[in-house]
VMD Tcl script that draws the C-alpha trace (Angstrom):
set ca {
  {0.00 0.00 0.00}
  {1.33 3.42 -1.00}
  {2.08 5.87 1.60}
  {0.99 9.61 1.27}
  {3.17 12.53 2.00}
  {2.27 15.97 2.48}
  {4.16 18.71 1.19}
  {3.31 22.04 2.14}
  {4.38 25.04 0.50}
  {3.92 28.86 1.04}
  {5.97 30.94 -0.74}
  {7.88 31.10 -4.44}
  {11.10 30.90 -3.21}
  {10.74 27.62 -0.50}
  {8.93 26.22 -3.97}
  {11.49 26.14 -5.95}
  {13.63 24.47 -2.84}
  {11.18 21.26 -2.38}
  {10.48 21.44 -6.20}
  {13.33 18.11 -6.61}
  {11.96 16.65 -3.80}
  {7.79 17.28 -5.15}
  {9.13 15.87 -8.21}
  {10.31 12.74 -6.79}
  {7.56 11.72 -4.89}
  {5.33 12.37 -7.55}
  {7.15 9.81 -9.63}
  {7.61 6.95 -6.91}
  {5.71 4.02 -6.90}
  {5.73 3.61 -3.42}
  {4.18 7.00 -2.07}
  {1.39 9.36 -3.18}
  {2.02 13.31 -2.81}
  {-0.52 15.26 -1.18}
  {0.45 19.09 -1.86}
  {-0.54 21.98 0.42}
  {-0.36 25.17 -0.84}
  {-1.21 28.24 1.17}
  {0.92 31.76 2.27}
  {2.12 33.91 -0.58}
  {0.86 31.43 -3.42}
  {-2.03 32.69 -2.77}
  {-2.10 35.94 -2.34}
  {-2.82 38.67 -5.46}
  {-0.18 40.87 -3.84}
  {2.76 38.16 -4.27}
  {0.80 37.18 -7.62}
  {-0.98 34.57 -7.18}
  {2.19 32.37 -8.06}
  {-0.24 28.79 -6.98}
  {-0.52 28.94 -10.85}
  {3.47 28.17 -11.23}
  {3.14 24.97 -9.05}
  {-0.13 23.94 -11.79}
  {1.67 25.06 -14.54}
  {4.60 22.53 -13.12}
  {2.08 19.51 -13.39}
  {1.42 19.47 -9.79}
  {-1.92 18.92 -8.40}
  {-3.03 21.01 -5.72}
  {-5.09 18.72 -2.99}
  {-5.97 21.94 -0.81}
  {-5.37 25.87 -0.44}
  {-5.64 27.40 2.70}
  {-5.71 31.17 2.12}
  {-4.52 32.70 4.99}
  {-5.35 36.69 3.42}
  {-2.15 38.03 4.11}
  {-3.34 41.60 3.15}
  {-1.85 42.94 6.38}
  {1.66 43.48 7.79}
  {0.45 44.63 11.29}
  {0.70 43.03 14.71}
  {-3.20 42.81 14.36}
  {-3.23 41.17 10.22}
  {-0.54 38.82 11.15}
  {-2.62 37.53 14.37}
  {-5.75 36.89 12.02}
  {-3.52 35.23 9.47}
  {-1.95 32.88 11.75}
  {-5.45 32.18 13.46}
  {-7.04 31.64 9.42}
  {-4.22 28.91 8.96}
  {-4.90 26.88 11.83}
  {-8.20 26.90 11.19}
  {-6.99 26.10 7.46}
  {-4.76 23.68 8.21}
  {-6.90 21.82 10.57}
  {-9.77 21.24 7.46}
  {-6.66 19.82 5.84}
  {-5.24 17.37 7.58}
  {-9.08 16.57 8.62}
  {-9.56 15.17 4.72}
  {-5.85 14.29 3.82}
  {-5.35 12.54 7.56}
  {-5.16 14.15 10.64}
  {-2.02 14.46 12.99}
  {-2.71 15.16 16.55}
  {0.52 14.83 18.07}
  {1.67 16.93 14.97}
  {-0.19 19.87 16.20}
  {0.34 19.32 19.87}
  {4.16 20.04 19.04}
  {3.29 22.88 16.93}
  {1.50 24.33 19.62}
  {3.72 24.00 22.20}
  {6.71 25.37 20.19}
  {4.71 28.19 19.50}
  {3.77 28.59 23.38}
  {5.93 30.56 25.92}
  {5.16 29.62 28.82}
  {4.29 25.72 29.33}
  {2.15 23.88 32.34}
  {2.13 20.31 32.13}
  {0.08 17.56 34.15}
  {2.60 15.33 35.36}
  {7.07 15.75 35.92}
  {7.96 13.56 33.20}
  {5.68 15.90 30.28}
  {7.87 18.56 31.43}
  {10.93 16.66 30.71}
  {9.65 16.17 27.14}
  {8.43 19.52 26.17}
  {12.05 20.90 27.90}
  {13.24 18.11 25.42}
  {11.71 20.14 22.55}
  {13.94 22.90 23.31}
  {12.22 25.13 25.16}
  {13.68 27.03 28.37}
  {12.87 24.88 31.91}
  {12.33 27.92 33.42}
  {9.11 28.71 31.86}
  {7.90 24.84 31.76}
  {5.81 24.15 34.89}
  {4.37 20.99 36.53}
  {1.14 21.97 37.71}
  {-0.79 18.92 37.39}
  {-4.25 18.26 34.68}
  {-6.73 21.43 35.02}
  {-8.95 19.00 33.98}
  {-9.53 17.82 37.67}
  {-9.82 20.92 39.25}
  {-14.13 20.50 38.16}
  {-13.62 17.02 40.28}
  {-13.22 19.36 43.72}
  {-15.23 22.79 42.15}
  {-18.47 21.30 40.67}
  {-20.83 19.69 43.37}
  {-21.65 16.20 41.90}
  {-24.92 15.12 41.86}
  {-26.26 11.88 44.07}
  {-27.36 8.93 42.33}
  {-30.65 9.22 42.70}
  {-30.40 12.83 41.23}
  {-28.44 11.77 38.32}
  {-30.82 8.70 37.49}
  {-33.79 11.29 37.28}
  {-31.25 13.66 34.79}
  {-30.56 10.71 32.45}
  {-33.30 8.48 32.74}
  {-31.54 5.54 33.40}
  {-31.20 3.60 36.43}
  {-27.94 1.91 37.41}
  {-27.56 -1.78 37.98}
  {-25.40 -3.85 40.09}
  {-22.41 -3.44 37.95}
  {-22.34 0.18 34.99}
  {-19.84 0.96 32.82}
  {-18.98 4.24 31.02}
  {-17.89 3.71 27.46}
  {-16.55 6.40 25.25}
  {-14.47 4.97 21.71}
  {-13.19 7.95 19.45}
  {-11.40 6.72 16.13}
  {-8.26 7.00 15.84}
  {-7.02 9.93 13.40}
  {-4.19 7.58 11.99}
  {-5.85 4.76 11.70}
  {-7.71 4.56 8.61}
  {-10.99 2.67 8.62}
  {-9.91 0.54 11.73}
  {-13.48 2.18 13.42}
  {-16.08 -0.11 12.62}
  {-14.13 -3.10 12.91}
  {-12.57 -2.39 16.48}
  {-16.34 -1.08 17.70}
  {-17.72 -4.44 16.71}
  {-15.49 -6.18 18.41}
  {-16.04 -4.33 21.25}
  {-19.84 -3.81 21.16}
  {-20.01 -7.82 21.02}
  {-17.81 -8.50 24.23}
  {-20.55 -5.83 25.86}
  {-23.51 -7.53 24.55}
  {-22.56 -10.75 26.70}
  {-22.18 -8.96 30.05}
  {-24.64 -10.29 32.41}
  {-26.21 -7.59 35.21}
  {-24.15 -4.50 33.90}
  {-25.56 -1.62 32.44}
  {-24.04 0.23 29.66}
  {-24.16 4.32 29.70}
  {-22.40 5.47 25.79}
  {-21.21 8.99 25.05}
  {-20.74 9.26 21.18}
  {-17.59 9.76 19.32}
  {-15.84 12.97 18.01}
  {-16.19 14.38 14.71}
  {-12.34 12.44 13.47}
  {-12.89 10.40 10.27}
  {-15.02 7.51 11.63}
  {-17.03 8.98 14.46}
  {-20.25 9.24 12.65}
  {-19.49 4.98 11.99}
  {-19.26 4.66 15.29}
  {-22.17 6.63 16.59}
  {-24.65 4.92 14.04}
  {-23.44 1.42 15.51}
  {-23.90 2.60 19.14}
  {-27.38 4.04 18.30}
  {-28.23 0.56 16.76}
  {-26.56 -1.44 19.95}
  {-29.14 0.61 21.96}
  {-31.97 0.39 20.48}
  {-31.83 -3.64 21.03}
  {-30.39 -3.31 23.93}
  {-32.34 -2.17 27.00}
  {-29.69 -2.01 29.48}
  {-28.01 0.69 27.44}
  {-28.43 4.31 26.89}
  {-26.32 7.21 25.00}
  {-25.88 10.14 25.20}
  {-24.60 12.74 22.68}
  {-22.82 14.26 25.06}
  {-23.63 14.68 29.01}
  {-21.37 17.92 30.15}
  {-19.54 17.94 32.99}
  {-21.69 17.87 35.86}
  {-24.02 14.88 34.40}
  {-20.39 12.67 33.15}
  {-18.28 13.24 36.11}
  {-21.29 12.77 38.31}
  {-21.83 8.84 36.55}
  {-18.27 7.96 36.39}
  {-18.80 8.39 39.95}
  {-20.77 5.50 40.24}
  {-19.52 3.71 37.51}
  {-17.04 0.52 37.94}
  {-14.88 1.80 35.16}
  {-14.39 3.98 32.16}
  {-14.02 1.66 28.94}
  {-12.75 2.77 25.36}
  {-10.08 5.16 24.84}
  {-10.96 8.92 26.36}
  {-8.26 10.62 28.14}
  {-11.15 10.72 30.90}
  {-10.25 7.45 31.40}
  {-6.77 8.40 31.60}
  {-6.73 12.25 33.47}
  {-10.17 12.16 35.69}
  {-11.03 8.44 36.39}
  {-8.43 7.35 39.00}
  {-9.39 10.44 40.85}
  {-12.80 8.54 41.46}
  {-10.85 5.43 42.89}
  {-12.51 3.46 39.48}
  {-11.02 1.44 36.89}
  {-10.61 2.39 33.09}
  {-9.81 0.05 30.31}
  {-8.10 1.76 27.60}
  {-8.69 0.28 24.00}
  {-6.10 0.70 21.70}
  {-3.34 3.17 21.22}
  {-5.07 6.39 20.64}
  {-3.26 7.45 24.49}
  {-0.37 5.62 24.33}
  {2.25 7.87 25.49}
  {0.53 8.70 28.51}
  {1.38 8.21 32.26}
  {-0.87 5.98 33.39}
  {-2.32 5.14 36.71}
  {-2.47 1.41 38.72}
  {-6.03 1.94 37.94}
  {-5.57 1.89 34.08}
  {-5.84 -1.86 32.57}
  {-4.29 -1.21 28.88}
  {-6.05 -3.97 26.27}
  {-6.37 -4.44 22.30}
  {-9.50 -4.11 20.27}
  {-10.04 -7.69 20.34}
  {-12.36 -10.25 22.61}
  {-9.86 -12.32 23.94}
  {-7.81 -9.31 25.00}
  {-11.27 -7.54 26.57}
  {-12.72 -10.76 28.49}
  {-9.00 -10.60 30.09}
  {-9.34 -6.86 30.86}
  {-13.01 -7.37 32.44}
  {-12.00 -10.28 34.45}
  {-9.05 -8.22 35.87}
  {-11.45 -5.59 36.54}
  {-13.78 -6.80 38.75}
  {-11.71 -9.78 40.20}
  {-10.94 -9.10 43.92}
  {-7.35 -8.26 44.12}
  {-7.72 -5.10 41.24}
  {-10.78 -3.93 43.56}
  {-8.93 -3.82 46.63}
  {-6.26 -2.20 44.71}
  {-8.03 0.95 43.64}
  {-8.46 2.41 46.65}
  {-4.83 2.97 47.05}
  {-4.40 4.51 43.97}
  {-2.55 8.11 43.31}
  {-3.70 10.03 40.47}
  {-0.35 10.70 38.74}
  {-1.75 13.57 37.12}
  {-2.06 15.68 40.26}
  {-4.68 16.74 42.90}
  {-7.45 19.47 41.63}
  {-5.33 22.65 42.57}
  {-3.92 23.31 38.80}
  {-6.07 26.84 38.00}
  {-4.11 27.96 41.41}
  {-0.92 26.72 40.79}
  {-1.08 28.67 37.65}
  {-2.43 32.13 39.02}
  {0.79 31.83 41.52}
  {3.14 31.32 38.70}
  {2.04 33.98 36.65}
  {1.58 36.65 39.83}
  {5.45 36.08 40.32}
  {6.28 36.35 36.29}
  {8.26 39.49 35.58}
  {6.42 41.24 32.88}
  {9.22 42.88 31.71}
  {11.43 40.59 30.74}
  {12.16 39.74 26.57}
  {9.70 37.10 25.21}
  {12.10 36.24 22.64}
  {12.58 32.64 22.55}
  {16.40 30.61 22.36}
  {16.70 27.37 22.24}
  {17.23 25.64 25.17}
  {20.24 23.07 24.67}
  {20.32 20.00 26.90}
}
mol new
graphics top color blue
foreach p $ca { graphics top sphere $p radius 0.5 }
foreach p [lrange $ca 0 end-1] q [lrange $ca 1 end] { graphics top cylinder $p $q radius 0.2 }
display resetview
């Protein structure tokens, strides 16, 4: 199977740089070329000089015109806002990159807070000064403390659905590069779920990735012959960290199975690779998008010894104090100082 590379271009001069290198991946057998094109190629001012890379034999896959009418402070802001936006619709249809623009991100940030010691290690890896990369644990679990979760009773009369002896909380995004890997891993895993006995199933649908809308329409069919399911488009905060409250685990492959759960003292099994990378809790049971591999992962979870476990567990993530931690950096930051950025050597 051929492999696609993206080559993105935006200016005349960087063209005529990759040109050699356009050419020869055009004429391999072994990759396809996807070509960007955005910047000054598109721009009337710089004369529209996309038509060079056509009149080269090139096809153009997509233009992200990034209306770089402006030289201000203010026209280069929007422009750079217009191209992620841009570049985001790109990747969506030519394959998407998280980690990709994660890096991007973060090089482009100045001052960094991470969740946990060792992500400050890596973005410090990326180059960036340790003195403006902070450890301030996931912000995410500051609503854990701040929100007042609602009782069980309450949250059965929100969703209409009441819990059983044993619930689970599933959430399965696709993965963005995985191509077409969704409705095969989701059947798979709907089927293990469809032989639980006494366990009640509470679904929050998939993101909009490539695949999502797959997975949703199989989830709406698995409840709709399946009584002791329900879904939900999505619940908010209050109503989905109020059930994984009373939930025995988070299944699929969230990062709230990851960041939040092992703050409730629950289990997650995490499907798949979409969070490898991640530190991960005692709490997290790691398993493939297979049966045999799932049966294993449910029989760890509710066999005594993992039970007893959980209460011990230490979110590694940190405590629900992150929006403060932050506030108290930035109160001590000295305004004054250059925000020019050098690369930080190790």
């Amino acid at each position: 199977m051929k492999k696609n590379i993206c080559v993105i271009t935006g200016s005349r001069a960087e063209y005529g740089v990759l040109r050699p290198l356009i050419n020869e991946i055009k004429a391999s057998k072994n990759f396809n070329l996807q070509l960007v094109v955005t910047g000054m190629h598109l721009s009337p001012y710089f004369g529209y000089t996309y038509k060079e890379i056509e009149k080269d034999g090139f096809k153009i896959n997509y233009k992200i015109n990034i209306s770089l009418g402006s030289d201000t402070a203010q026209g280069i802001s929007r422009s750079m806002g217009l191209a992620m936006i841009g570049f985001g619709k790109a990747f969506n249809k030519l394959g998407a990159f998280d980690d990709a623009f994660r890096h991007s991100i973060t090089k482009m940030s100045y001052f960094h807070f991470t969740s946990t010691e060792e992500y400050r290690k890596r973005v410090i890896q990326l180059g960036e000064d340790p003195a403006r990369v902070f450890n301030v644990g996931a912000i995410g679990l500051d609503n854990i403390k701040s929100i007042k979760l609602l009782s069980k009773l309450e949250l059965e009369k929100k969703i209409k659905f009441k819990f059983n002896k044993k619930n689970l909380l599933i959430t399965f995004h696709p993965v963005t590069l995985e191509q077409d890997t969704a409705k095969t891993q989701v059947k798979e895993i709907l089927s293990v779920l469809s032989g639980l006995k006494g366990t009640n199933l509470i679904f929050t649908k998939a993101n909009a990735d490539r695949g999502g809308r797959v997975i949703n329409r199989m989830i709406d069919a698995f409840v709709k012959k399946n009584k002791n399911a329900t879904v939900f488009g999505s619940m908010g905060q209050l109503l989905y960290l109020s059930t994984m409250k009373y939930v025995d685990a988070v299944v699929g492959n969230s990062s709230s199975g990851i960041v939040e759960a092992p703050s409730f003292k629950i289990g997650t099994i995490n499907i798949g690779d979409r969070q490898t990378g991640r530190i991960k809790a005692a709490s997290v049971i790691d398993a493939t998008p297979d049966k045999k591999s799932l049966l294993t992962a449910l029989t760890k979870l509710y066999s005594r010894s993992f039970q007893k476990d959980l209460g011990s567990v230490v979110n590694p993530h940190g405590n629900g104090q992150t929006a403060k931690k932050i506030i108290g950096i930035f109160k001590n930051i000295n305004y004054k100082t250059s925000i020019k950025k050098k690369f930080h050597d190790l």
